[in-house]
C-alpha positions in Angstrom: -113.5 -30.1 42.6 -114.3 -33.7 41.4 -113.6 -37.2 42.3 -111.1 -38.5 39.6 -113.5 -41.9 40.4 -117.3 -40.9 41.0 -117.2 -37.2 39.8 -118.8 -36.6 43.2 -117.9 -32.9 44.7 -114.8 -33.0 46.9 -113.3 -30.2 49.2 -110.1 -28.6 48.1 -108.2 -30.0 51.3 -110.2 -33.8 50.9 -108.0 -36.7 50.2 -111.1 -39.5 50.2 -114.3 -39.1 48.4 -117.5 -39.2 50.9 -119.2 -40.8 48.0 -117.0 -43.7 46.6 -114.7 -43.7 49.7 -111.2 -44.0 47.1 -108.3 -41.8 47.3 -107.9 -39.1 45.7 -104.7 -39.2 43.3 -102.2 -35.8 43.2 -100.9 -35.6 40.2 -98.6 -32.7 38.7 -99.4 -30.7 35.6 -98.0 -31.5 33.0 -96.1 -29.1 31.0 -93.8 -30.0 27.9 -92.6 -27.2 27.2 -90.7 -27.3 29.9 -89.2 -30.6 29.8 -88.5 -29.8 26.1 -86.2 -26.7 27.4 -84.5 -28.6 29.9 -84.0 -31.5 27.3 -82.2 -28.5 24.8 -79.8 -27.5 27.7 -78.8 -31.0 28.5 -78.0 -31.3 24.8 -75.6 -28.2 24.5 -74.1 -28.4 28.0 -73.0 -32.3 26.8 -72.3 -31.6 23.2 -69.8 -28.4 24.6 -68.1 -30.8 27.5 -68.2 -34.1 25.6 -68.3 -33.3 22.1 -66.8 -36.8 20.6 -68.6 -39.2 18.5 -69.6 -41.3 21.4 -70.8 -39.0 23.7 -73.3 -37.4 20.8 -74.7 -40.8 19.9 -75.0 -41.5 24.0 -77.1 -37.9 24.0 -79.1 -38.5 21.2 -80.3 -42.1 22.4 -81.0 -40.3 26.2 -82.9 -37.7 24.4 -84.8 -40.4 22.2 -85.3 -42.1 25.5 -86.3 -39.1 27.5 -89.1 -37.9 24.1 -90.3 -41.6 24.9 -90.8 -41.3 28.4 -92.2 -37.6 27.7 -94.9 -39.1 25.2 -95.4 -42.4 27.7 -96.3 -39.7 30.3 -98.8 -37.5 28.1 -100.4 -40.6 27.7 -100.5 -41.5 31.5 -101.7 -37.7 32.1 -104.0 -38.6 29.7 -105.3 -41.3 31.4 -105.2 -40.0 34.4 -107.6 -37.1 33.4 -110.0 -40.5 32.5 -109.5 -42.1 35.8 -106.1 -43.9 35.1 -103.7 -43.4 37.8 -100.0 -45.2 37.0 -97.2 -44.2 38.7 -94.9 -41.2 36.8 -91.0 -41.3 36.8 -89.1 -37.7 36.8 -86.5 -38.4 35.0 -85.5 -35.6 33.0 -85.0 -33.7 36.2 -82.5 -36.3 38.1 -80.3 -37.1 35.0 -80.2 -33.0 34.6 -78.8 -33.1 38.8 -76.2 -36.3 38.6 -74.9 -34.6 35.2 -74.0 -31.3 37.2 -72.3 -33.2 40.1 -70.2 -34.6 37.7 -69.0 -32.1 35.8 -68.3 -30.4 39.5 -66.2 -33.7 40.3 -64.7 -33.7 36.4 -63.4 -30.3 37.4 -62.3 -30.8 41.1 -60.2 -33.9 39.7 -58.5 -31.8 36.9 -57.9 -28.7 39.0 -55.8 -31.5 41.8 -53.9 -33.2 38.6 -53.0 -30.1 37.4 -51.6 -28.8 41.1 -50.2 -31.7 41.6 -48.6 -31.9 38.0 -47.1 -28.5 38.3 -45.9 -29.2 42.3 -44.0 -32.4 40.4 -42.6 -31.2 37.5 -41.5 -27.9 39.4 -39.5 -30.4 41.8 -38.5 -32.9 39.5 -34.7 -33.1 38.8 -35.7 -35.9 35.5 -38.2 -33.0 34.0 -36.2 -30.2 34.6 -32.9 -32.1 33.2 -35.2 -32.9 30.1 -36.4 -29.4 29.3 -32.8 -28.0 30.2 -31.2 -30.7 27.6 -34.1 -30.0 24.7 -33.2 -26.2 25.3 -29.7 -27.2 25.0 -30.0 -29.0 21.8 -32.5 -26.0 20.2 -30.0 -23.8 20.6 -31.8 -21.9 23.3 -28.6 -21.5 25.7 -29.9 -18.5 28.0 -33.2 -20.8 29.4 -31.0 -24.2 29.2 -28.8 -22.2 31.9 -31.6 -21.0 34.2 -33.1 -25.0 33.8 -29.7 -26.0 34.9 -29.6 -23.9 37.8 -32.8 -25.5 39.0 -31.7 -28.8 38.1 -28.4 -28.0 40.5 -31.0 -26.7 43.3 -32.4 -30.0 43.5 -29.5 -32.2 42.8 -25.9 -30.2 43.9 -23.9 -33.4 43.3 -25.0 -33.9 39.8 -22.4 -34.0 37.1 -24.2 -34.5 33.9 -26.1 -31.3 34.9 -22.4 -29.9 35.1 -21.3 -31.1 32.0 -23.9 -29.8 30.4 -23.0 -26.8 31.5 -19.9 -26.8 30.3 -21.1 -27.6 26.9 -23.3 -24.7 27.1 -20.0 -21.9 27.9 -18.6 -23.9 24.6 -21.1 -23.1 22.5 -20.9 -19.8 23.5 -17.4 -19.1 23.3 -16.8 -18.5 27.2 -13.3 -20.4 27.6 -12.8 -18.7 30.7 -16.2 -20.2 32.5 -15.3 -23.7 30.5 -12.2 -23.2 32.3 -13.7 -22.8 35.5 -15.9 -25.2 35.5 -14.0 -28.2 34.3 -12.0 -27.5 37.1 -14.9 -27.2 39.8 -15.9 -31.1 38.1 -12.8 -32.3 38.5 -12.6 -31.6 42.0 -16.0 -34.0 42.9 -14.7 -36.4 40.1 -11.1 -36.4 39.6 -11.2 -39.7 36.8 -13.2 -37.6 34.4 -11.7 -38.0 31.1 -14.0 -36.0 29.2 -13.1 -33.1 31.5 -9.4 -33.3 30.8 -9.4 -34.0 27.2 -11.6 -30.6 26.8 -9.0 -29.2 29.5 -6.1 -29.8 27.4 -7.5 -29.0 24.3 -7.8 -25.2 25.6 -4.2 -25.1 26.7 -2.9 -26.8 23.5 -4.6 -24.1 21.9 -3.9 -20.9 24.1 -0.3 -22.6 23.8 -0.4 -22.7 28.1 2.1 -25.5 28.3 2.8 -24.8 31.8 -0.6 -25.1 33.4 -1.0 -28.7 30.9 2.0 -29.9 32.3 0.9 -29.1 35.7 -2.7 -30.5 35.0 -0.8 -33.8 33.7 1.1 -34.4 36.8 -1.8 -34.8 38.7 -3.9 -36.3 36.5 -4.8 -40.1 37.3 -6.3 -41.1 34.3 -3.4 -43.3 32.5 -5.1 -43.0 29.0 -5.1 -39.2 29.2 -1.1 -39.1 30.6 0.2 -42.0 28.3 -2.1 -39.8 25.0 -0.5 -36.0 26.1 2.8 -37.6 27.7 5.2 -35.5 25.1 3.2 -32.3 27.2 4.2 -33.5 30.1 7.5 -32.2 32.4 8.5 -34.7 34.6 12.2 -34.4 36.6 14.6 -36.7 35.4 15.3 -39.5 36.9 19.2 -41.0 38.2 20.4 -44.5 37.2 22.4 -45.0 40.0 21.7 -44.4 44.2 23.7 -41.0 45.7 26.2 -42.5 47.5 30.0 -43.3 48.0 31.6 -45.7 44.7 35.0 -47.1 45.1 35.4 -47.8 41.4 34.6 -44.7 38.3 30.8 -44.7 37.8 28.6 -44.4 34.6 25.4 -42.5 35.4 22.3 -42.6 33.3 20.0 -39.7 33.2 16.5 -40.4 32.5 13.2 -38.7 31.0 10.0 -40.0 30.3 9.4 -37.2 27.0 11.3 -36.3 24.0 12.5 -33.2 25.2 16.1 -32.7 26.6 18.1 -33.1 29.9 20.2 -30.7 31.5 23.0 -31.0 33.7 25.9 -29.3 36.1 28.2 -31.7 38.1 28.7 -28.5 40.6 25.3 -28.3 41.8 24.5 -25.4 40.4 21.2 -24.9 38.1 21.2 -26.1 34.9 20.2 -24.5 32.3 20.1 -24.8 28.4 23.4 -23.3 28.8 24.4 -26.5 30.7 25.5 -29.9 29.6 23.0 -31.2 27.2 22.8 -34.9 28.8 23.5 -37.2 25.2 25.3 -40.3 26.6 25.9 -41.6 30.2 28.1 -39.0 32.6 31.5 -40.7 33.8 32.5 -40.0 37.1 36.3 -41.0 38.1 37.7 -39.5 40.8 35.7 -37.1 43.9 32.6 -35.4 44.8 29.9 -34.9 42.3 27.1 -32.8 43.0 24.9 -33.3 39.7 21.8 -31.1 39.3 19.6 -32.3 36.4 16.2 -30.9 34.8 14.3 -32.1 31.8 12.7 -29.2 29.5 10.2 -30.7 27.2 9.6 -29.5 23.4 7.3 -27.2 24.4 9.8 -25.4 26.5 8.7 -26.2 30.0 10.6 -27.4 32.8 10.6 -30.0 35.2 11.6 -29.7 38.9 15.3 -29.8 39.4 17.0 -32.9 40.8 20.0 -32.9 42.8 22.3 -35.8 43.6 25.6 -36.1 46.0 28.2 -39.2 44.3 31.9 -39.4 46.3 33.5 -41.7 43.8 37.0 -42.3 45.5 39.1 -44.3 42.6 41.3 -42.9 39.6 42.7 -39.1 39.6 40.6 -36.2 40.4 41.3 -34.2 37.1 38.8 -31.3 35.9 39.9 -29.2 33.0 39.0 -25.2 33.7 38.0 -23.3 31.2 38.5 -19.5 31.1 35.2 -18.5 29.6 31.8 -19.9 31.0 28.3 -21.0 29.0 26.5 -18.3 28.0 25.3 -15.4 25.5 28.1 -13.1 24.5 27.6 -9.3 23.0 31.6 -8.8 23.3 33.3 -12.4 22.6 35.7 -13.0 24.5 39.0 -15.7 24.5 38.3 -19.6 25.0 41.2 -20.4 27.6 42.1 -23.7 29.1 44.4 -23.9 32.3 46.1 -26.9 32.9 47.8 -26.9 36.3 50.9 -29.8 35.6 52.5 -29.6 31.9 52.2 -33.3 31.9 48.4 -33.0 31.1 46.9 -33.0 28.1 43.9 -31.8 26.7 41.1 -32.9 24.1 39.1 -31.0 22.7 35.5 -31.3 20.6 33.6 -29.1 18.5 30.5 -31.5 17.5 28.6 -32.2 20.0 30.0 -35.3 21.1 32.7 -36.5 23.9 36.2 -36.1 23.2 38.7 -38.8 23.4 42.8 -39.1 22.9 41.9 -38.9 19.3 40.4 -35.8 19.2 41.9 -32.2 18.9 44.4 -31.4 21.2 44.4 -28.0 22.8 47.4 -25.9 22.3 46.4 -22.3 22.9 43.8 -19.9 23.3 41.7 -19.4 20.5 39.0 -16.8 20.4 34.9 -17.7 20.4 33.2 -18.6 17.5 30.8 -16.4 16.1 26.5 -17.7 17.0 26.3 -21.2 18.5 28.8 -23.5 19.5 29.4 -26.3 22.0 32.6 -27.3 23.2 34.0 -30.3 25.3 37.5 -30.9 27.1 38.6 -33.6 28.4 42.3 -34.0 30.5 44.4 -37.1 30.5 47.0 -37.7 32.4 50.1 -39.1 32.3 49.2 -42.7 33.2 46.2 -42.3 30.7 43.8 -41.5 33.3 41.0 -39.5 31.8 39.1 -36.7 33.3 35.8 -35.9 33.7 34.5 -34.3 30.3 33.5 -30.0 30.8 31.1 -28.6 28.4 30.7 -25.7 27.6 28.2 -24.2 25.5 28.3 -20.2 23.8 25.8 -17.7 21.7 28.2 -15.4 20.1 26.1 -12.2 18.3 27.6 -8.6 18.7 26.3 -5.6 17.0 28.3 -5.4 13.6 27.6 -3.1 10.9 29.2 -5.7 8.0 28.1 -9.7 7.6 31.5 -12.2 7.7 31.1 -12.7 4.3 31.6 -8.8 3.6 34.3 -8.8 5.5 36.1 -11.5 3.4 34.9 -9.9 0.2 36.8 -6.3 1.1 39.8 -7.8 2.6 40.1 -9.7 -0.7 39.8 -6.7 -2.5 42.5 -4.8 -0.9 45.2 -7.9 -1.3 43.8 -7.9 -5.3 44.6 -3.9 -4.7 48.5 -5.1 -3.0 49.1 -8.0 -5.6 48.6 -10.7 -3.1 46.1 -12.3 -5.3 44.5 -11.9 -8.6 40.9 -12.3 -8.0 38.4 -12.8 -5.4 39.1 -16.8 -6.1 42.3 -16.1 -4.7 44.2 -17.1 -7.4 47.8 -16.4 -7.2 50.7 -16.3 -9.9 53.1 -19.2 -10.8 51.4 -21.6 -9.3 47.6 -23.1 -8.9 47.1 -23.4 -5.5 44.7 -20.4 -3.8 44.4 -18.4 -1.2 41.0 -18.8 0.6 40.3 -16.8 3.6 37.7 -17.8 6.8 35.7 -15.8 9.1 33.8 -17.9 11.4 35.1 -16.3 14.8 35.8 -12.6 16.9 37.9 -11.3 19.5 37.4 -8.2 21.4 40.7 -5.3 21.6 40.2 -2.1 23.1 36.8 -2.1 23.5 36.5 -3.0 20.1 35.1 -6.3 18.7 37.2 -7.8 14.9 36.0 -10.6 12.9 38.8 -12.8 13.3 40.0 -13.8 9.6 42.3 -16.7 8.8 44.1 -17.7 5.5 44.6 -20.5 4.1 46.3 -21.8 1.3 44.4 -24.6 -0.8 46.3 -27.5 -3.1 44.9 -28.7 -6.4 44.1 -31.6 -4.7 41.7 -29.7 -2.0 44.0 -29.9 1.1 44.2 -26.6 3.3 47.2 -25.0 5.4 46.7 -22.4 7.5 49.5 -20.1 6.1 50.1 -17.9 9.5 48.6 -15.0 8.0 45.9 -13.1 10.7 43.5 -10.5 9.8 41.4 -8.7 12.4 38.6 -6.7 10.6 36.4 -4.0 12.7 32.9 -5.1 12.4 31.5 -1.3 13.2 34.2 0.7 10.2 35.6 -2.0 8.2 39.2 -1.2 9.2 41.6 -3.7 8.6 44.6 -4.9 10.4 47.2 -7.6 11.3 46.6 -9.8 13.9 48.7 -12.2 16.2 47.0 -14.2 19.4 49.8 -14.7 22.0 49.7 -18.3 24.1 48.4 -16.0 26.8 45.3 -14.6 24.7 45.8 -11.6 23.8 44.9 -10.1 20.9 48.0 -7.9 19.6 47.1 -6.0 16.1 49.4 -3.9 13.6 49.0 -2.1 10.5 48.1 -3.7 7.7 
């Protein structure tokens, strides 16, 4: 070979020529084609990882760069081939290397984000309460569910996850599980308002008065007890301390609702057969046990409260009455016994407390037919008035004719007899009538009679019993004479 310098002969292993005594320069071969190849795959590899505007003009101007240095170093191996020797950057090869190690390190960073996103999102209560609400609102209940359930594996004290729940069973009809789990909430937050009011709207609407009443009485939200109070059941309460009164006590009986108070003065339960409490209770004389319970309108009942008053003042006076509260299929006779003859006894048919002005009791008389209330009071001699007894009967047997039947046919046979001339109950000579009333029964032999009174009616509207007493069977329609002895007994004849 040559010297690049002298053009003397040099060995194949000799740095310095023997001749001119210079070094003697190593230089690579050239080969562009090369360097154009590598250039091309540089290109694609950035234009398919970095494909944006800015990247492409970034390429081009490296490329444009890179042809530059490729044509400044044909010119150097040019010169070097006529004894030029400048030094020759490779750096097609190195930007080629650094490119690589980043898209290696571009990778390794998105491959930790994304372990790293998935690790937090998987354990975040925020995301998971996110995707379980926007499943919620798309109407996607099934997956809002199974998010909730994650949600309540990384928060078990969390509410709004449980209300949402809740909404969920809603929009799927499940009143049972809404049920269920409005009373699991209310257990780790007993003020939550939202949880009654949906509460209560399912028993309003399943009508399960009971179990709202219950769920009021416990409730300590004000809002929700003062909004649902008519609902509620609550025992009534007493005006007055249990305890022993020297002078005749009033006692006031009161509710917080709208519904009704019952009461014995025996102790005994009350029912709605009881003494339906309407004004305050007077106590003269003796030992009062007084059991009262409020029923609401929606027929449920409160606890019943019991109460001991000795009132020692006045006389000790209780009428008795032969026939107690209740239903009756077979009426029987209303009878009161009064133990001294110097007694008297009132009596009341609408609903309110009799005084000395009121009907005075005179003999048995028999039970009037479906509802009616009745209230006695005794008076003494000296004035001295009595506690007032109540007594309160549902009269319905089986009958096979209505009361106004009855009238009708007994009419006809007196039209048949000449008693009257027409179902008016006109009579001759004169213009008064005959009208005839059914509004009671009595019970002989087993077998139950409309109890039918006459009466005889002025031109000027006043009525008279007239004595006459018809008992008519309410299963054939027989009819006979009737008489009710001051003992109560029901004595018929022929008619």
């Amino acid at each position: 070979m040559k010297c690049p310098h002298c053009g003397g002969d040099m060995r194949q292993d000799q740095i310095f020529c023997e001749k001119c005594g210079k070094e003697r320069l190593l230089v690579p071969v050239f080969e562009p084609e090369i360097e154009e190849r590598v250039a091309e795959s540089m290109s694609t590899i950035v234009q398919e990882l970095a494909p944006d505007e800015h990247a492409d003009d970034k390429i081009k101007e490296e490329q444009k760069e890179q042809s530059n240095t490729d044509k400044e170093q044909e010119k150097d191996n040019g010169k070097q081939h006529k004894g030029i020797s400048p030094d020759v950057p490779r750096h097609g090869l190195s930007h080629l290397v650094f490119f690589v190690l980043g898209i290696i390190l571009l990778i390794g960073v998105i491959s930790t984000f994304s372990i790293y996103f998935y690790v937090y999102t998987e354990n975040s209560y925020e995301y998971q309460y996110a995707k379980a609400l926007t499943a919620f609102e798309e109407g996607r209940f099934e997956d809002a569910l199974v998010l909730s359930d994650r949600c309540l594996e990384l928060d078990e004290t969390s509410i709004e996850v449980r209300m949402l729940r809740i909404r969920i069973y809603q929009e799927q009809g499940e009143t049972d599980k809404v049920i269920e789990r409005c009373l699991s909430v209310l257990n780790m937050d007993p003020e939550n308002q939202e949880v009654y009011e949906i509460l209560i709207s399912i028993y309003i609407e399943r009508e399960e008065y009971l179990k709202l009443s219950r769920l009021l009485s416990d409730c300590p939200v004000q809002a929700v007890v003062e909004k649902y109070g008519d609902y509620r059941a609550e025992p009534p309460e007493f005006s007055e301390e249990e305890r022993t009164y020297y002078n005749p006590l009033s006692l006031k009986l009161l509710a917080g609702g709208t519904g009704t108070v019952y009461y014995t003065l025996d102790g005994s339960e009350p029912s709605k057969y009881s003494d339906r409490y309407t004004a305050p209770i007077k106590l003269n004389s003796g030992i009062y046990h007084i059991s009262a319970v409020y029923v609401n309108n929606y027929g449920i009942s409160s606890q019943v409260v019991t109460k001991t008053y000795r009132i020692e003042s006045g006389i000790e006076l209780k009428p008795e009455i032969s026939a107690d509260s209740g239903s009756y299929d077979i009426p029987c006779v209303i009878k009161v016994n009064v133990s001294d003859e110097g007694y008297m006894v009132y009596y009341t048919t609408d609903g309110q407390d009799p005084t000395m002005d009121s009907n005075i009791y005179s003999a048995p008389f028999p039970m009037p037919l479906g509802h009616s209330e009745f209230r006695f009071m005794l008076v003494d001699e000296e004035g001295n008035e009595s506690d007032v007894v109540k007594r309160v009967y549902d009269c319905n047997p089986a009958v096979n004719f209505t009361t106004e039947q009855a009238c009708i046919i007994l009419k006809q046979h007196l039209i048949a007899r000449g008693e009257i001339l027409d179902l008016d109950g006109k009579m001759n000579g004169t213009e008064d009538t005959k009208q005839y009333v059914c509004d009671s029964a009595m019970t002989a032999d087993d077998v139950v009679y409309y109890m039918i009174y006459e009466y005889i009616r002025s031109a000027s509207g006043t009525m008279i019993r007239s004595g006459n007493i018809y008992a008519f069977s309410v299963t054939d329609g027989r009819i006979l004479r009737a008489s009710v002895s001051n003992n109560g007994y029901l004595s018929l004849s022929e008619f």
